[in-house]
N, C-alpha and C positions, 0 to 999 in steps of 0.2 A: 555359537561363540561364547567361550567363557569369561566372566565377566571379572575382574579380579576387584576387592574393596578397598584398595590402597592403590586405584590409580593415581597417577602422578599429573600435573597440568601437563608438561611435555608429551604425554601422551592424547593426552584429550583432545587439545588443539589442534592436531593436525586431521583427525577424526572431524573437527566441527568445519574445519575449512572444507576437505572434502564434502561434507553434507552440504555447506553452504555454498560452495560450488555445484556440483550435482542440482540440488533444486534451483540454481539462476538458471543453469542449461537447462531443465525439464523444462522449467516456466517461460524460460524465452524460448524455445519451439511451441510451444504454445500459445503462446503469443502471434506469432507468426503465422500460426495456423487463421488466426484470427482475424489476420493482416495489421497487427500492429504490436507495438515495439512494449519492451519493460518498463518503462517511462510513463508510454499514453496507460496503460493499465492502471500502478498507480495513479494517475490521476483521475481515470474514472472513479475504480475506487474511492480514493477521498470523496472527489463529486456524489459520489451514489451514497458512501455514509456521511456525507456533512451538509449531502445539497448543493443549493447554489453559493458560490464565493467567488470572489476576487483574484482575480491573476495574483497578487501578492502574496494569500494564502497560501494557493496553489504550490506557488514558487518555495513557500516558508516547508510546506508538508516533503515534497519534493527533494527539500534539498538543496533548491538550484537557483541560480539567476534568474528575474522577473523576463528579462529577454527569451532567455532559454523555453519559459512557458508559453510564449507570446508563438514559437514553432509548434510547439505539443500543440495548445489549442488551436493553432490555424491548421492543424492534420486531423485533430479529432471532428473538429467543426466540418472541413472539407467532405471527411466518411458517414459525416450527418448526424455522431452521438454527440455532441454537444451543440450548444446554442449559445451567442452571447447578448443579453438583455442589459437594458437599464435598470439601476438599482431604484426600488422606489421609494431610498427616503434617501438619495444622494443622487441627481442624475448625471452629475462627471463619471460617476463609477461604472465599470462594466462588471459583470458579473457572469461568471459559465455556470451553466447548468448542463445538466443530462437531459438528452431529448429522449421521447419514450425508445427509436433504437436501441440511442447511448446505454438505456436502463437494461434492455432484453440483450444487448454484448456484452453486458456485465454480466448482467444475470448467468447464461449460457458459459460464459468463460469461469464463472467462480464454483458454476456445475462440474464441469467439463475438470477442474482443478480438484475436487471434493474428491470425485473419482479413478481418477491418475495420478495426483499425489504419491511420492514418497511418502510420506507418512501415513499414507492408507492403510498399510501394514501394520500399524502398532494396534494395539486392543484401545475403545475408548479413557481407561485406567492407563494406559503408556504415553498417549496423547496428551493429557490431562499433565502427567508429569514431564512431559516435553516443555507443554506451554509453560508450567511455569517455571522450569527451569532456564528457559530461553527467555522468557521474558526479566527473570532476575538477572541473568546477563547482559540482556539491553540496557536493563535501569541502569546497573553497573556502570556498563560503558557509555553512557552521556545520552541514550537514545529518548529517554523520555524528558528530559531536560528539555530537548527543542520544541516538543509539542508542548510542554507547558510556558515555554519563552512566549511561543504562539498566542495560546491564551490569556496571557499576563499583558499583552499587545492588544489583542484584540477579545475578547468579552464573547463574540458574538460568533467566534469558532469552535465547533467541539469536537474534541478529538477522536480518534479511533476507536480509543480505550474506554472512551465513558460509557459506562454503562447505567447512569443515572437519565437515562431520558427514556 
């Protein structure tokens, strides 16, 4: 593919939605394969890089209504990767955590994705410029705004991105 140096956004755009569609497909069969949905992954994931948290967080990371999480974790709990404990310096709170399962479906599926990825194709120098090309588009568009609302909220959540720990 020739690549011209005056693309246009009109053009671009419809190229990122394809891509952006293409990998939700790849990643929800994969998922699947897993026996579980686009949703419970993310919230492993969160779970697996942030630990133990809050339905609240959960729900803040997500996206979604605290209700809405209240399902996700009563499915993830049911297949035995997570756990819901008391906080131990608030015992009204509940807290999810990964159970070592929860940790090895993680694990196994962020394998199993490293692998089969669309993006596996590019050289680690194309990757590299993916990321941060995508990533300055997220900033763009409000996405890291939320994660730091999050932490402006709560102190005691770290995000995704931190790579200070």
């Amino acid at each position: 593919m020739t690549v011209n140096k005056n693309v246009d956004v009109e053009e671009v755009s419809p190229l990122a939605l394809r891509l952006g569609l293409l990998i939700e497909e790849w990643f929800a069969e994969m998922c699947h394969e897993f026996g579980i949905t686009l949703t419970q992954a993310a919230a492993l994931r969160c779970l697996s890089e942030n630990g133990s948290c809050r339905q609240s967080q959960l729900a803040d990371y997500l996206n979604c209504d605290a209700s809405n999480v209240t399902a996700v974790a009563d499915r993830l709990e049911s297949l035995g990767a997570i756990r819901r404990k008391v906080s131990n310096t608030d015992r009204r709170v509940k807290l999810l955590e990964l159970t070592p399962a929860g940790a090895s479906l993680v694990a196994n599926l962020w394998q199993r994705s490293r692998l089969t990825s669309p993006v596996a194709v590019l050289s680690p120098q194309e990757r590299s410029t993916l990321a941060s090309l995508v990533s300055k588009m997220l900033e763009a568009a409000g996405a890291s705004m939320a994660i730091r609302h999050i932490a402006e909220r709560d102190p005691g959540f770290v995000a995704l991105d931190d790579t200070s720990r």
